[in-house]
C-alpha positions in Angstrom: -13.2 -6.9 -7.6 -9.4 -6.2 -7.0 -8.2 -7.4 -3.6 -4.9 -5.3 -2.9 -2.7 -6.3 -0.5 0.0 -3.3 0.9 2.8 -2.8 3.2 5.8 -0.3 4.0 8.7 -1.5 5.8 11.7 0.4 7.2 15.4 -0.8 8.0 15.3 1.8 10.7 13.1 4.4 11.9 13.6 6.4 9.6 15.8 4.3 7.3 15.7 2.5 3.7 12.6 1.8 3.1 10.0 0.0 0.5 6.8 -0.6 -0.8 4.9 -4.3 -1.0 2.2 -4.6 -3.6 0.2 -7.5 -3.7 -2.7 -7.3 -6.6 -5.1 -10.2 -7.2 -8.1 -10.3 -8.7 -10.1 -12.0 -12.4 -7.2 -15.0 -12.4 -4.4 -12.4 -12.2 -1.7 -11.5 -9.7 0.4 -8.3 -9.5 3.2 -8.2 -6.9 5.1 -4.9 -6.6 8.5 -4.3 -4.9 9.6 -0.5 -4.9 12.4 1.3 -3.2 11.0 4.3 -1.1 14.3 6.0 0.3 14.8 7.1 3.5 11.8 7.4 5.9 10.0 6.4 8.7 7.8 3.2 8.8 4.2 4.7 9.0 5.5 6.9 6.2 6.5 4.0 4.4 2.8 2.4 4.8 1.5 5.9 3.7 3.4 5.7 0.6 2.5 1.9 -0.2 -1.0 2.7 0.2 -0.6 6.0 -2.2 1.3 3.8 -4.7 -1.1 0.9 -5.2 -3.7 3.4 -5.5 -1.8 4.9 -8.1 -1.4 1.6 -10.1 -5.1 0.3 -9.5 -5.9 3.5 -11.1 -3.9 3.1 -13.8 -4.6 -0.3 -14.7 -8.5 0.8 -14.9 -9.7 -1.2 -12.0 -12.9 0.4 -10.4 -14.0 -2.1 -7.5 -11.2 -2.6 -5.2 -10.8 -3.7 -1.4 -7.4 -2.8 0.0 -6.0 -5.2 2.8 -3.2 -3.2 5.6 -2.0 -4.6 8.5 -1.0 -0.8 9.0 -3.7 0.2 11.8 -2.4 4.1 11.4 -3.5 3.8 7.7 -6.8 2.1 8.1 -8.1 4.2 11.0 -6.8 7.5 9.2 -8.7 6.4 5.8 -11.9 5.3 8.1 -12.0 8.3 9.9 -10.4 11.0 7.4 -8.2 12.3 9.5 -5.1 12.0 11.1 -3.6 13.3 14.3 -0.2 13.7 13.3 0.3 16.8 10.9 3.6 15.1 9.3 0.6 12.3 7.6 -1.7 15.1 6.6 -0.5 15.7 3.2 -0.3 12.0 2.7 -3.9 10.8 3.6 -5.2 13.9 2.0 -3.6 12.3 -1.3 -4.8 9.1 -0.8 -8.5 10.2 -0.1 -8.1 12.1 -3.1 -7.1 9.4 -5.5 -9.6 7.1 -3.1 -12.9 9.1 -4.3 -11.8 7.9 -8.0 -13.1 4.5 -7.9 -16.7 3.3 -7.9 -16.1 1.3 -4.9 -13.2 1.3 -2.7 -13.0 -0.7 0.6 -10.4 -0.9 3.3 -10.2 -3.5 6.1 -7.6 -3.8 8.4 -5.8 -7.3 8.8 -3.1 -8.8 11.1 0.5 -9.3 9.8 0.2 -12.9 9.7 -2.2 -12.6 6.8 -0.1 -10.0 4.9 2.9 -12.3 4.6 3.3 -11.6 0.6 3.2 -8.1 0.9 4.9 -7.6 3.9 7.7 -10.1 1.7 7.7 -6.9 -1.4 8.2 -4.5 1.2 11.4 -6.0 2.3 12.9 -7.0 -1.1 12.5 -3.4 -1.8 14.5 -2.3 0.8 17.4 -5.1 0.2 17.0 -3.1 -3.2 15.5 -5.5 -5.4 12.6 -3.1 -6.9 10.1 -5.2 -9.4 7.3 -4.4 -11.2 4.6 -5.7 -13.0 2.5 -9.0 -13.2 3.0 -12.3 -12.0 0.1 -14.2 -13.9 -1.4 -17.3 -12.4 
């Protein structure tokens, strides 16, 4: 099993904004910093979310349990739905690319334990984008 840790972050609301990726999981670790544009922070954490999806997917990994300090995104994926229209296209995405692994958890976590991605999320928006793994 893949534990994915994700975060958006905005210099503004909206403003610059990025994407923190934290992947660990069989002795490797993936950290993730990507630019976003302009948007609003729970946007941002929509967008992180949609993007590590994206790149568990591609990298073949079928168990995952995702890790958000976002409580938007966590009670949106729980309960498959949103209030606010704007996040509708977004979550209906996400649950899309969701129902593609064998097992896919999320659990909601404070900040203080989502330091590294929280870290990605900022570098991105100081425009410092990296991808790819960081082995251990």
């Amino acid at each position: 099993m893949y534990e994915v840790y994700i975060d958006g972050a905005s210099a503004g609301n909206p403003g610059r904004s990025g994407a923190g990726i934290f992947i660990k999981g069989e002795g490797k670790v993936f950290q993730y910093s990507l630019s976003l544009g302009i948007m609003s922070n729970h946007e941002a954490e929509y967008h992180a979310f949609i993007k590590a999806l994206e790149i568990c997917l591609e990298k073949g990994f079928k168990v995952v349990s995702f890790r958000t300090d976002s409580q938007l995104v966590n009670a949106a994926v729980e309960k498959e739905f949103v209030k606010n229209k704007l996040y509708s296209p977004l979550l209906e995405k996400a649950l899309v690319l969701t129902r593609q692994f064998d097992l896919f958890f999320m659990k909601w976590i404070p900040s203080s334990e989502n330091k590294t991605a929280d870290e990605l999320a900022r570098k991105a928006i100081r425009g410092s984008d990296t991808k790819g793994p960081k082995m251990k």
